[in-house]
N, C-alpha and C positions, 0 to 999 in steps of 0.2 A: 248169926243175926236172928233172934230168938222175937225180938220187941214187934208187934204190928204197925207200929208208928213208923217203924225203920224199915218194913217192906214195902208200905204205901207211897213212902221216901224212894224207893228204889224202882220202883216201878212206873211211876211217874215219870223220873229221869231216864228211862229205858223206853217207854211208850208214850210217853207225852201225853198220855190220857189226863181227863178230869180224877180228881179224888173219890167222889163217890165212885165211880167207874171204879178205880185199881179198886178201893175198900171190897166191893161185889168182886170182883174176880177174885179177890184172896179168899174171900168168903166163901164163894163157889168151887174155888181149887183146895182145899186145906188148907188156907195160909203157903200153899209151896207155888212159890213168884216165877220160876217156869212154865210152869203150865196156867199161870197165872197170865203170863204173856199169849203165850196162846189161847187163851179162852180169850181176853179181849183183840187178839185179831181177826179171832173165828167171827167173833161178836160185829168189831168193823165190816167185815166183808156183808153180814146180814146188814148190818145198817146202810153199807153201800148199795146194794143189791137194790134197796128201796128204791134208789135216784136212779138206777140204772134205763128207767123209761121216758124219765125228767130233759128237757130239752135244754142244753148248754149251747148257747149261742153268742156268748158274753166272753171274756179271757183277754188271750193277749196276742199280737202278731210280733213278728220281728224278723229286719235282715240283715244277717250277720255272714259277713268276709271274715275267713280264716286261710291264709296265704294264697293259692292257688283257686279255695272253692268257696263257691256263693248257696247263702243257705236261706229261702224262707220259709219260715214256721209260725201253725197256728194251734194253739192249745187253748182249748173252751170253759167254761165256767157258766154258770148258770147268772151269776149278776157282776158287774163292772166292780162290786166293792171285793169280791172273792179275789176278782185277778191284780188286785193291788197288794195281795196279802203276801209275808215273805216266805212262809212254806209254800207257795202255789209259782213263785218268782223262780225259785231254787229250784224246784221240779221242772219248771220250765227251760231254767238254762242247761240242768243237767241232761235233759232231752236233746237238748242242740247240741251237745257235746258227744255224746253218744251214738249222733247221726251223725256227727264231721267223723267221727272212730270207727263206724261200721260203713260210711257210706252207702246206705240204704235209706230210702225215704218211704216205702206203702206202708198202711198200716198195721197191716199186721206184721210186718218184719220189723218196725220199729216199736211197736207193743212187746214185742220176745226180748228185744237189748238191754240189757244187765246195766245197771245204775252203779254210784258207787255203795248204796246203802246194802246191792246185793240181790235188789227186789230187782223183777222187768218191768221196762213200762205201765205195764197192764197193770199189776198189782200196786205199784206204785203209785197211779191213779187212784186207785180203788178202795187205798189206805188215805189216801188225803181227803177222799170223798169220805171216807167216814168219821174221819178228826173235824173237817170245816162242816159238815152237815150239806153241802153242793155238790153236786156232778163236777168233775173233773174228768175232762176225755182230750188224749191226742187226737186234731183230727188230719192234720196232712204236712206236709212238707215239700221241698222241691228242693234240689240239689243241682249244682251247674258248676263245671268248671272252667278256668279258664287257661289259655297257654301264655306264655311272656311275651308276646307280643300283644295279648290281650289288655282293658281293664274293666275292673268290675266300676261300676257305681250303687251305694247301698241306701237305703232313706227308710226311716222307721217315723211314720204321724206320733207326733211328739206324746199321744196318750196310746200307742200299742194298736189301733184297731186297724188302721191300713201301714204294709209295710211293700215294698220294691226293692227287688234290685235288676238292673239292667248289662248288657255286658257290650262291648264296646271291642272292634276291632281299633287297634290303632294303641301308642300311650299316653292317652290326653292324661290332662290334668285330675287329681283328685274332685275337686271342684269344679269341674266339668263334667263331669262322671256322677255326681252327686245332683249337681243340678238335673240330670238328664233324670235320673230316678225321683227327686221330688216333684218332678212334671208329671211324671207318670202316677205316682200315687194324688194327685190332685186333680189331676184331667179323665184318669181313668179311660184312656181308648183302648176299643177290644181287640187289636190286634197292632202287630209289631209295625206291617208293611201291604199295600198292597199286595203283591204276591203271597200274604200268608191268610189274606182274606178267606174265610168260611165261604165255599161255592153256592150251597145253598142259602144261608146270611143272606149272600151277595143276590141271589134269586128273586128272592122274596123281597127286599127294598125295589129290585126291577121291578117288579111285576108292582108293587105299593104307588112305587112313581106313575108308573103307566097310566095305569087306572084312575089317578089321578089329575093326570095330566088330560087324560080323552075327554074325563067330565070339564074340565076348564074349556079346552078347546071348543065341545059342545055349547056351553053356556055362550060362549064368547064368537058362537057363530062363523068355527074357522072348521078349516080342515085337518082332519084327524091325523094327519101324517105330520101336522103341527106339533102335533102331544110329544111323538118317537123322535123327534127334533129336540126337543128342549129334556127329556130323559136324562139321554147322556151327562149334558151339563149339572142337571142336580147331582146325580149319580155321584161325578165326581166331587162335589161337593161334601156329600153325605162321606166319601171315603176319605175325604181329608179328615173329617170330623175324626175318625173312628181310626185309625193308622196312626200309630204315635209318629212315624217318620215327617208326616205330612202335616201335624198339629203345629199353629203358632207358639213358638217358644215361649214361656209364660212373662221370662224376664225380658224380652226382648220380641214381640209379638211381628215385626219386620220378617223373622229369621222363621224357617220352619225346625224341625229338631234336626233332620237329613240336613239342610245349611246349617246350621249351629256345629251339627260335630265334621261336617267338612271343614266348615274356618279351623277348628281345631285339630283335623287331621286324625279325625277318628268315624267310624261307621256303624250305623246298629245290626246287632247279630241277635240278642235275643233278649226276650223283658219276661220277669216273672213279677208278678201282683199281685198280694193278697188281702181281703178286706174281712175284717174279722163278721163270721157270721153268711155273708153273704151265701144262699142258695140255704140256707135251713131255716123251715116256716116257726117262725116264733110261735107262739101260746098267747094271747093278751087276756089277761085277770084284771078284772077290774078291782080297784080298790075293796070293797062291800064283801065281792066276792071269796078273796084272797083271805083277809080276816073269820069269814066263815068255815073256809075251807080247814085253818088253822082250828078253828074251837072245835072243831070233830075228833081232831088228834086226839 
């Protein structure tokens, strides 16, 4: 294959790069399209390297049941239009596949898992960061299995940014098990059950209430043992809010979730929830800004 017509052809189909790109690598390599590959992945990885401080907060969640094990995962992007894109879909699923095969979820153990292309995570990323021009980063996972007497319930927010799954002693229904997980990604309480309440959490609304409750009492000219009275009562109130067991079922707001899966003969053992983004401090550019930022390039 002697023509440079026919290596720009070939290396395209090999690297998916733009055309000027392959044309500069063959140029830079002697026209020899091995090393032609390599020089534009050396190249990607510099390009990637760029974004590597760039904040991706943006992507996709998703929770996916594969026989026995429950999977949520969250893979970042820097804008919502990156994470619609189908190189970025495909990296995404093959992550999830890669986690049900290794059964490892931290990230660095799943940054080192061999994809089918051959690349690990990491690099894999790193390569897509340089083709889309965005940050692409794994950033966590959670793994949970269950036994045959268990069931999962799975619910992915129909645009990817919050996903649940919940796990259910008992064999209720599909659709109970489902419903149970899109209460959770909609209501969002921080914890499972009372008993799994955070102690100090739980401290600190004490102490918020109190305080609160002494200034009323004060205003209202009663006695302060008045305030350590009525406490409790909110307290418990506050922990209904926040205990998914104790929340009003959304389709059925009579029932709490702990009643909803008793009728059905099943119990909560454990919820995983993930909201895409959540706990990483965004950047905000304003429009003016952003365009300036761009005419310096």
């Amino acid at each position: 294959m002697s023509s440079i017509t026919e290596k720009i052809k070939e290396l395209r189909q090999r690297t998916q790069a733009g055309f000027m790109d392959c044309q500069k690598a063959l140029k830079e390599c002697g026209e020899d399209v091995e090393k032609a590959i390599i020089w534009l992945r050396e190249k990607g990885i510099a390009k990637a390297a760029k974004k590597a401080d760039a904040i991706a907060a943006e992507g996709l969640t998703n929770a996916i049941v594969k026989d026995d094990l429950g999977l949520v995962i969250e893979v970042n992007t820097q804008t919502d239009f990156v994470a619609k894109n189908e190189n970025f879909t495909e990296l995404f699923n093959e992550i999830a596949e890669a986690i049900f095969k290794n059964k490892k979820t931290s990230k660095e153990e799943v940054e080192e898992m061999k994809l089918p292309s051959g690349n690990d995570v990491k690099t894999a990323c790193v390569e897509l960061t340089a083709k889309i021009g965005e940050k692409i980063e794994f950033r966590r996972a959670e793994l949970i299995s269950k036994t045959k007497d268990q069931t999962f319930g799975a619910y992915q927010h129909s645009n990817g940014r919050i996903s649940s799954i919940v796990l259910i002693d008992g064999k209720v229904s599909a659709d109970v098990a489902k419903d149970v997980a899109m209460h959770l990604t909609a209501m969002n309480p921080r914890f499972l059950n009372k008993d799994s309440v955070d102690k100090n959490w739980l401290e600190t609304e004490k102490k918020l209430l109190l305080e609160k409750s002494k200034e009323e009492a004060k205003s209202a000219k009663k006695d302060p043992k008045f305030a350590e009275k009525i406490v409790e009562g909110r307290l418990n109130k506050i922990l209904a809010e926040n205990c998914l067991e104790d929340q009003p079922f959304f389709k059925e707001p009579s029932l709490t979730i702990k009643k909803y899966l008793e009728q059905n003969k099943g119990k909560l053992v454990k919820m995983v929830r993930f909201e895409l983004g959540e706990g990483i401090e965004k950047k905000v550019v304003d429009f003016a800004s952003e365009v300036a930022a761009q005419m310096k390039k």
